[in-house]
C-alpha positions as CSV (number, residue, x, y, z in Angstrom):
1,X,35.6,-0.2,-30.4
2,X,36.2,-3.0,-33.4
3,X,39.7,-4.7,-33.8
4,X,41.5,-3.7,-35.7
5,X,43.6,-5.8,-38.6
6,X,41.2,-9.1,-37.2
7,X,41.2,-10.5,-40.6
8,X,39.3,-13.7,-39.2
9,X,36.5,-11.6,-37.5
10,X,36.1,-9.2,-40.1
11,X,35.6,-12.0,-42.5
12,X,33.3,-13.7,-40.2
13,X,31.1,-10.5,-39.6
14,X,31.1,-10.0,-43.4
15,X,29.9,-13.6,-44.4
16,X,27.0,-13.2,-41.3
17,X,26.4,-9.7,-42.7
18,X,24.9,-10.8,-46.2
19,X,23.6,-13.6,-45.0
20,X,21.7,-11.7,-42.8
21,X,20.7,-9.3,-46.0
22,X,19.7,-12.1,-48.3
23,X,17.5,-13.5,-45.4
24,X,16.0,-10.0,-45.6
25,X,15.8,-9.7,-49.2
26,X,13.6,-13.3,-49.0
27,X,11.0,-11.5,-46.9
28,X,10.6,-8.5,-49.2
29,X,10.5,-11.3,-51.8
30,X,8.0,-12.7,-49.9
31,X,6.2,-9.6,-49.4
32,X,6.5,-7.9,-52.7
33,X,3.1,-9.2,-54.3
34,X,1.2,-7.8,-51.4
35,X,2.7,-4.5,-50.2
36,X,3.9,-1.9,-52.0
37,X,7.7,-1.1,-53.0
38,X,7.3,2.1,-50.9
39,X,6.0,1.0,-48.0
40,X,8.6,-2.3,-47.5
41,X,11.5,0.8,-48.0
42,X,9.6,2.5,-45.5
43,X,10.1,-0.7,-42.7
44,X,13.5,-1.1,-43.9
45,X,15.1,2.9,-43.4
46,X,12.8,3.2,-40.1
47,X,13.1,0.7,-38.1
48,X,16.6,0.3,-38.6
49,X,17.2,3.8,-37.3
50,X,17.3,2.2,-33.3
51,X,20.3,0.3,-34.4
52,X,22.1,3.2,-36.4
53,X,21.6,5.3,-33.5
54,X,23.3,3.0,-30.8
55,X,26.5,2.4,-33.5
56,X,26.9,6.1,-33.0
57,X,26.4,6.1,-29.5
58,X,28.8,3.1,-29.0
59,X,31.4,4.6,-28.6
60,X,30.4,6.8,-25.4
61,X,31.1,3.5,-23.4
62,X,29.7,4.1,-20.1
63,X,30.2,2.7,-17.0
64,X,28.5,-0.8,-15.5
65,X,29.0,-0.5,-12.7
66,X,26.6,2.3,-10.2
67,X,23.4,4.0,-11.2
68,X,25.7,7.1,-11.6
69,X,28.0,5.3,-14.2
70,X,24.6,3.9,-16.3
71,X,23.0,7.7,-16.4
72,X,27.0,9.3,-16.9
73,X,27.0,6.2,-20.3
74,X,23.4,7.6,-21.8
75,X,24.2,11.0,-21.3
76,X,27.8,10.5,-23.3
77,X,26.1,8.4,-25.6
78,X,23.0,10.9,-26.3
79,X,26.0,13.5,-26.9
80,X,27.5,11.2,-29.6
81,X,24.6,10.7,-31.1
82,X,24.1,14.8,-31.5
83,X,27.8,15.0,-32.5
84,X,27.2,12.3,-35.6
85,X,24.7,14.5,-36.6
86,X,26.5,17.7,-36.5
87,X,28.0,18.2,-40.3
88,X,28.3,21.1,-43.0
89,X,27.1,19.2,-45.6
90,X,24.0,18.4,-45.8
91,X,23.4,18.6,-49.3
92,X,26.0,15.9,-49.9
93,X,24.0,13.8,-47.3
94,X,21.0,14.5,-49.6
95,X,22.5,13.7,-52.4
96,X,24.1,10.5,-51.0
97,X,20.3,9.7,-49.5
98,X,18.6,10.2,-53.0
99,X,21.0,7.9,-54.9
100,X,20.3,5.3,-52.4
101,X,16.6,5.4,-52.0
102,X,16.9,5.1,-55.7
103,X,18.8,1.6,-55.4
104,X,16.9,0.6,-52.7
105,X,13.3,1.2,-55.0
106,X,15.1,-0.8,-57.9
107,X,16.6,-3.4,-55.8
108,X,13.0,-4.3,-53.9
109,X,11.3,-4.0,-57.4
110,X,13.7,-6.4,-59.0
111,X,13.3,-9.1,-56.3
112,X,9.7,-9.1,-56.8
113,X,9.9,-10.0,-60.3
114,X,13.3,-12.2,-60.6
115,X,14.7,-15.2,-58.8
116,X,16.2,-14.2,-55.3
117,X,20.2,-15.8,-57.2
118,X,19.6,-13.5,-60.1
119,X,18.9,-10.2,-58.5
120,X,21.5,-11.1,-56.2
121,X,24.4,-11.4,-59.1
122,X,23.3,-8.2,-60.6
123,X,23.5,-5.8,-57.9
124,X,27.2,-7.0,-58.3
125,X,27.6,-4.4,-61.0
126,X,27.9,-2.0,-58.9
127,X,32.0,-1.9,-58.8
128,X,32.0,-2.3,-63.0
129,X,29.8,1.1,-62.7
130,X,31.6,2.5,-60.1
131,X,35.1,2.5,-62.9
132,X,33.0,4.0,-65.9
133,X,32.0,6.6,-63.1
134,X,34.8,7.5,-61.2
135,X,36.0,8.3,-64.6
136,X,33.6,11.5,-65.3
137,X,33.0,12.4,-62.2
138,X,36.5,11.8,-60.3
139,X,38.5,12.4,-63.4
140,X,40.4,8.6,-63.0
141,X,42.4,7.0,-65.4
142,X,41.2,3.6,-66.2
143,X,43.5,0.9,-68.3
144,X,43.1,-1.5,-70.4
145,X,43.2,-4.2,-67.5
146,X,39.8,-2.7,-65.5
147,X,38.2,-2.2,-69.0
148,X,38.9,-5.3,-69.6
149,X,37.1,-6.3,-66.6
150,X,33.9,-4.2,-67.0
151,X,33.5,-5.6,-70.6
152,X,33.6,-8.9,-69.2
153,X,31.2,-8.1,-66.3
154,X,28.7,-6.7,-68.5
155,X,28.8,-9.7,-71.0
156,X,27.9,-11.5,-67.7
157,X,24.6,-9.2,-67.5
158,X,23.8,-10.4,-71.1
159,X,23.9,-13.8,-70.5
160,X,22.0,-13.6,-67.2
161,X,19.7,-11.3,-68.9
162,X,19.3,-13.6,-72.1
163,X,18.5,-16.9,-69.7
164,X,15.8,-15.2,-68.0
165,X,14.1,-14.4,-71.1
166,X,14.5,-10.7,-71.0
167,X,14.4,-10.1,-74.8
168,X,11.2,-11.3,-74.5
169,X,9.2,-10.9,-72.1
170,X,8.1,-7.5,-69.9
171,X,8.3,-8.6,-66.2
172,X,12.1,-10.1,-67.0
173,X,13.2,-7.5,-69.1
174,X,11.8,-4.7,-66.3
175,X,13.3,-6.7,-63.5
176,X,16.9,-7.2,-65.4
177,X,16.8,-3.1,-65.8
178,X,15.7,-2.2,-62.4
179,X,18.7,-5.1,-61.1
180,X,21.1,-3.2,-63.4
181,X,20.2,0.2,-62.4
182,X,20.6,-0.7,-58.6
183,X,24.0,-1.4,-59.3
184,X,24.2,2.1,-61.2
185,X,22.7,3.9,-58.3
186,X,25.0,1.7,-55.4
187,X,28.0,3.0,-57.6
188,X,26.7,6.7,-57.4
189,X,26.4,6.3,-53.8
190,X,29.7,4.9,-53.2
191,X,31.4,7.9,-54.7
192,X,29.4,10.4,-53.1
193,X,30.2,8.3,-49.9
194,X,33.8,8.6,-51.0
195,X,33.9,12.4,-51.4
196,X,31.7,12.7,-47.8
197,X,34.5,10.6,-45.7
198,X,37.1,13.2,-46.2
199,X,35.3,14.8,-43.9
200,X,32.4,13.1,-41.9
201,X,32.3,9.9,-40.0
202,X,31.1,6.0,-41.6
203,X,28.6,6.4,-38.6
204,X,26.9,10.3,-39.5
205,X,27.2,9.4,-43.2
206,X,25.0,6.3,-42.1
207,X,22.9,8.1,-39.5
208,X,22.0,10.6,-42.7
209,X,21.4,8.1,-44.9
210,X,19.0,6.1,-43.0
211,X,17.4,9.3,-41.8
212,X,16.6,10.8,-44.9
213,X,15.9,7.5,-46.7
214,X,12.9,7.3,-44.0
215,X,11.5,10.9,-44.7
216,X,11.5,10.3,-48.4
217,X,9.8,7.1,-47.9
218,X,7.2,8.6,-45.1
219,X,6.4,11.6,-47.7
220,X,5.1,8.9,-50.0
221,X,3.7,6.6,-47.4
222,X,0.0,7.9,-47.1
223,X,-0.3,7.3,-51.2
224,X,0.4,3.7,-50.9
225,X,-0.4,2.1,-48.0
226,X,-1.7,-1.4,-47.6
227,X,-2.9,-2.1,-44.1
228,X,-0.7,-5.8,-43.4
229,X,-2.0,-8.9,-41.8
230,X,-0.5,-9.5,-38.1
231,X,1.8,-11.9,-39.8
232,X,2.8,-9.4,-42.6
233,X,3.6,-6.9,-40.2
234,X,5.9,-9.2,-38.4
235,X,7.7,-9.7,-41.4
236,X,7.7,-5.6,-41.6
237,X,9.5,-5.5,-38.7
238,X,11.7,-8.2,-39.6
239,X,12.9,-6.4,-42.6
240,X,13.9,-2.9,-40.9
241,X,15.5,-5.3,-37.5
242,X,17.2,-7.9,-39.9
243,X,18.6,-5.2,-41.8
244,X,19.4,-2.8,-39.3
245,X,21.5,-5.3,-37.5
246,X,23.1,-6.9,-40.7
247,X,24.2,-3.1,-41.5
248,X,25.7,-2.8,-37.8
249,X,27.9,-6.0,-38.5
250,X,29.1,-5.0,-42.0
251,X,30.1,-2.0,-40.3
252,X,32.2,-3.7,-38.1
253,X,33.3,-6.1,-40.5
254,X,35.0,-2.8,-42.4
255,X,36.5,-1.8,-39.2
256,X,38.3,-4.8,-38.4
257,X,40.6,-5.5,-41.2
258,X,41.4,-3.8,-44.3
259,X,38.8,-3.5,-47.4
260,X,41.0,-5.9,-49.5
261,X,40.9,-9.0,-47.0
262,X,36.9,-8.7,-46.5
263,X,35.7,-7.4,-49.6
264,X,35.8,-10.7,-51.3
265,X,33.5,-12.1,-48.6
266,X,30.9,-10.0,-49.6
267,X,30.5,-12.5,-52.9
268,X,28.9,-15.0,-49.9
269,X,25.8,-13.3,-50.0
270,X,25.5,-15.5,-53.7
271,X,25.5,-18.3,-52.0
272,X,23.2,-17.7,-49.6
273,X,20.9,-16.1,-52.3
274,X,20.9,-19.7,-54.3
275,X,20.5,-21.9,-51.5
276,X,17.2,-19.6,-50.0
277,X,15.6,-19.9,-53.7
278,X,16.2,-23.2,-53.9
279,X,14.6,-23.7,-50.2
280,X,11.7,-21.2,-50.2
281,X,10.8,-20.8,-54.2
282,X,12.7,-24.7,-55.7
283,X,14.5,-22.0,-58.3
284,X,17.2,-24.1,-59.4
285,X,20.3,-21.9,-61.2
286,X,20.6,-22.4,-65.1
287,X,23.7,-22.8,-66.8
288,X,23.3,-19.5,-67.8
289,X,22.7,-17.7,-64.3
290,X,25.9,-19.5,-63.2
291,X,28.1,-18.6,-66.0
292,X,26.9,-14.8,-66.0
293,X,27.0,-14.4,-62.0
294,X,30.7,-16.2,-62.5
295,X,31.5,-13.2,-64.8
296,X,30.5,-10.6,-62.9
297,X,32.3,-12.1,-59.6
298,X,35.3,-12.4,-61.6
299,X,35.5,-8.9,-62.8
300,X,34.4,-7.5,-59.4
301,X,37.2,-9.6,-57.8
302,X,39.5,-8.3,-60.8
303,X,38.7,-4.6,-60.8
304,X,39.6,-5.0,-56.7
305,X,42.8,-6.7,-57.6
306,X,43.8,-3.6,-60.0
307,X,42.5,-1.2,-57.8
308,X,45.3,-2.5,-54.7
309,X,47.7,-2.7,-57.7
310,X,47.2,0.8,-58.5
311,X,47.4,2.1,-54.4
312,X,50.7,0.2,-53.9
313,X,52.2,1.9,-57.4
314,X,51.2,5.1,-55.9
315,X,52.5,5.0,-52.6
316,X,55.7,3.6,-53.5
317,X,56.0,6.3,-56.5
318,X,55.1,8.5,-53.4
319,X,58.1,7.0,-51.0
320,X,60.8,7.8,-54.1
321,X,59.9,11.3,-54.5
């Protein structure tokens, strides 16, 4: 099992984890002008099933030592696996499945038309779209301090959006949309995933996720297919691997500290995002890529500050009562 309250691993495992993701989003950078959005989600959701599967089935343990203790481990293990899948609802698995194949299309679409940096900053909306939402659908009150925030987040998307051009020309303007709506759908998600953990597990909501992401993606497969190279199906399997593993060490990266020590880590994968462009593609960040990404951090960072502030008002209005 993960530490817990391991500040310094957890931070660690989160600063690997997106460095690990941006490395993946270079190859379906790489990738993107010669295979099909469909079929790169495809790689991604299938073959990083394997490493879903064994977070679930972790936990069985298993002895080392003995033949009997190996065969006792995989049975346990097989029987967590079919536990994590065992869950009343399935429609909010679906649900949660649909609003992230949708981020996954926009987010793989963007990086074929944007700078790796660029897409990078704007699927940081996502927590400026998860306020407006939680509003409507979790009926939240929001204050002037997180408003604040998103207003200032989204002026950051202008910016960006205004540097690359995307008042005036298609591919930029399609590419800012598709980054912005990936945030939009991640913010979906992460309520739905909200509402699902009061009653299912990180790993069956993850198991689901992956599962379904792979059917929808397989149903569309056949219409779409491009038959790779040797080396583009390396780089296939690299995707689903990468990713799969990355997705096993931001898990544990949640599980051994709190969400407000490691969150802020997650702002790494920007760096890593700048420094592959510049390696792989020479993109060198404008004045106005840095200044929009800076207010989108901020307000991210901001919105996470007001969101503790709010949990410890509640709890100690809780401990007077």
């Amino acid at each position: 099992m993960a530490l817990r309250h391991d500040i310094r691993r957890g931070a660690l495992l989160m600063v690997a984890s997106h460095a690990l993701f941006t490395g993946m989003s270079a190859i379906i950078k790489l990738l993107g002008e010669a295979i099909p959005v469909a079929q790169l989600m495809f790689f991604r959701s299938a073959l990083a099933l394997p490493v879903v599967a064994l977070i679930l089935a972790r936990g069985a343990g298993g002895r080392r030592p003995g033949a009997a203790g190996w065969r006792s481990g995989l049975r346990r293990g097989a029987e967590n696996i079919l536990l994590g899948l065992r869950t009343k609802r399935l429609a909010g698995h679906a649900a949660r499945a649909c609003t992230g194949t949708m981020a996954q299309a926009c987010s793989f679409y963007a990086l074929t038309v944007l700078p790796l940096a660029v897409q990078t900053a704007l699927g940081y909306t996502t927590p400026l779209f998860v306020t407006v939402l939680a509003i409507a659908f979790l009926g939240e009150r929001v204050g002037v301090h997180r408003w604040s925030a998103v207003g200032a987040g989204f002026c950051g998307v202008i910016v960006i959006a205004a540097g690359q051009g995307a008042f005036g020309a298609a591919a930029p303007v399609l590419g800012v949309a598709a980054a912005v709506a990936q945030g939009l759908f991640s913010a979906a998600t992460t309520l739905l995933v909200r509402q699902l953990s009061a009653t299912e597990s990180s790993a069956t909501i993850t198991m689901y996720q992956s599962l379904l992401m792979t059917l929808f993606t397989l149903a569309v497969l056949p219409l779409v297919w491009v038959t790779p190279t040797a080396w583009q199906l390396l780089l296939l399997v690299l995707i689903g691997l990468v990713g799969g593993v990355a997705q096993w060490m931001l898990t544990e990266a949640w599980a051994s500290a709190q969400v407000s020590a490691v969150a802020p880590y997650s702002y790494s994968a920007l760096v890593w995002a700048i420094a592959l462009g510049f390696v792989v593609w020479g993109d060198v960040p404008g004045v106005t890529m840095l200044a929009g990404s800076a207010l989108i951090v901020a307000a991210g960072l901001y919105i996470l500050h007001r969101e503790l502030v709010r949990r410890r008002a509640r709890a100690e209005g809780d401990t007077t009562r």
